[in-house]
N, C-alpha and C positions, 0 to 999 in steps of 0.2 A: 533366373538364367539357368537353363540345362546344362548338362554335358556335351551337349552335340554346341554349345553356343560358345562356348567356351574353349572348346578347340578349335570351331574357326576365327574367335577373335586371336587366339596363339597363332593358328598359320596363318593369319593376316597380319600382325605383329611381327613375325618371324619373317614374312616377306616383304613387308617395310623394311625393316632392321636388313634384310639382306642387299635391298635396294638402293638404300640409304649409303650403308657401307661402301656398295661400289662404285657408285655414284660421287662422293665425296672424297675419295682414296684416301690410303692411310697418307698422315700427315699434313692433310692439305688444310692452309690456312684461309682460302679463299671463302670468305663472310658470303659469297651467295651458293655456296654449296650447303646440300641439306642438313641438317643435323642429327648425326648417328645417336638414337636413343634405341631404348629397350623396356621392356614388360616381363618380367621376370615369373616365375609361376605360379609364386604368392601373391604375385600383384593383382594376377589376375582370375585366383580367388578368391582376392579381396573384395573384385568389383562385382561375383556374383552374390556376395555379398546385399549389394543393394534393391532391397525390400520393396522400397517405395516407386523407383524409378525417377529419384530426383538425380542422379546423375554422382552423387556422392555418398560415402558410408559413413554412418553414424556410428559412436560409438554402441547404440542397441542394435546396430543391423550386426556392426561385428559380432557382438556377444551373440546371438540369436544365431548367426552363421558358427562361430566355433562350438555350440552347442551340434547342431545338424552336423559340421563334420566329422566330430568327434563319435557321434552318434553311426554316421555312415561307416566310420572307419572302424569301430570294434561292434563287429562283426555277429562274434557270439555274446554282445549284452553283458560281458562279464566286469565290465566298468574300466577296463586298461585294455591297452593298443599291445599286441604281441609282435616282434620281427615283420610276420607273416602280412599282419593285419595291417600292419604300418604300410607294406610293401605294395599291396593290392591296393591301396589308399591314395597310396603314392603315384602309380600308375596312372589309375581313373581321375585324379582329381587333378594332379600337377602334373601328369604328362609322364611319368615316367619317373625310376629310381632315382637317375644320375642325374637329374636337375637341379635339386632342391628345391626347398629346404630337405636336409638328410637327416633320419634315423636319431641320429645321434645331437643334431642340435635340439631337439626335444626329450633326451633319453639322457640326461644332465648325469645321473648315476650311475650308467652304465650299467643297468642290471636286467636290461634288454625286458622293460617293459615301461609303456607311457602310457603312464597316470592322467586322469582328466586334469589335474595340478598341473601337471607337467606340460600338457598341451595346450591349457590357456595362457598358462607362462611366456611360452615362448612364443604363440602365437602373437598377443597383449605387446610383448618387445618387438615382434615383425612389424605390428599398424601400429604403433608407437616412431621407429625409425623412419616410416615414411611420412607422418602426419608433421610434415616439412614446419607447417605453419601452429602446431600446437593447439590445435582449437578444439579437440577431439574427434573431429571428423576426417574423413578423406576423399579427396574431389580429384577428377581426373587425371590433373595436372602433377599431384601428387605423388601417383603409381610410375611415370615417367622418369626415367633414372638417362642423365645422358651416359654413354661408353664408356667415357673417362671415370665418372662417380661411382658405374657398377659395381667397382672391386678397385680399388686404390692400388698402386702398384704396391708392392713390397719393397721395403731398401734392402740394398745388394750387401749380402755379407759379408765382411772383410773375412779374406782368412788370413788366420797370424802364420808370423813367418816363423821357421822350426828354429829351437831351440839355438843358441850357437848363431846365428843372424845367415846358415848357410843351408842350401837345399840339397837335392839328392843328388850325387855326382859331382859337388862342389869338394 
């Protein structure tokens, strides 16, 4: 799967997901409205990932895929991802900076370089998180994240109350 294939599975994706969304409004609990899922932009170069065209990624399609992207991504052959490299990477491959995965979830050090370590690592935990069923592979079912599972909410931070049980103008 190319790049040009790849971005229209994202804006077909992206135009599901938008469809979906409006279609089923927020809140609605009615079981025949559609259900709002999502593709995320490792998901789905996970699925160019698949070599064979059986429909799912193997753990050697993975491995054979983080080699080639790793490989696309450092640029000048010097064997680590710099800022730059990571950026222009980012753009062509996942659509853009601000999507993710970011910089930094593979730059564990912060020493503003990723190591081919570094980026099978973190890669290895990406199709590990989705391989729902453990079997080492991943199938398309997989890559599907419903809205709610994307990003779990965060719990709301109590703030303590000041000193003395009294606030400003008390």
């Amino acid at each position: 799967m190319n790049f040009v294939s790849i971005r229209a599975l994202a804006a077909a994706a992206g135009a599901a997901l938008a469809l979906s969304a409006c279609a089923g409004g927020a809140g609605s609990s009615d079981r025949t409205a559609p259900i709002r899922a999502l593709l995320s932009a490792d998901a789905l170069m996970f699925v160019s990932f698949d070599a064979d065209g059986d429909l799912s990624v193997s753990e050697a399609e993975s491995e054979a895929g983080f080699a080639r992207e790793f490989a696309r991504a450092d640029a000048n052959a010097d064997g680590s991802m710099q800022p730059i490299e990571f950026s222009n990477w980012s753009n062509l491959v996942l659509g853009g900076s601000q999507i993710g995965p970011y910089r930094l979830d593979f730059d564990r050090n912060v020493d503003n370089v990723i190591t081919r370590q570094e980026f099978d690592t973190e890669m290895r935990a990406r199709f590990a998180a989705y391989d729902a069923d453990e079997n080492k592979g991943l199938s398309r079912t997989e890559f599907v994240r419903l809205v709610g599972q994307a990003r779990p909410p965060t719990p709301r931070r109590q703030i303590a109350p000041p000193i003395g049980g009294q606030g400003p103008g008390n």
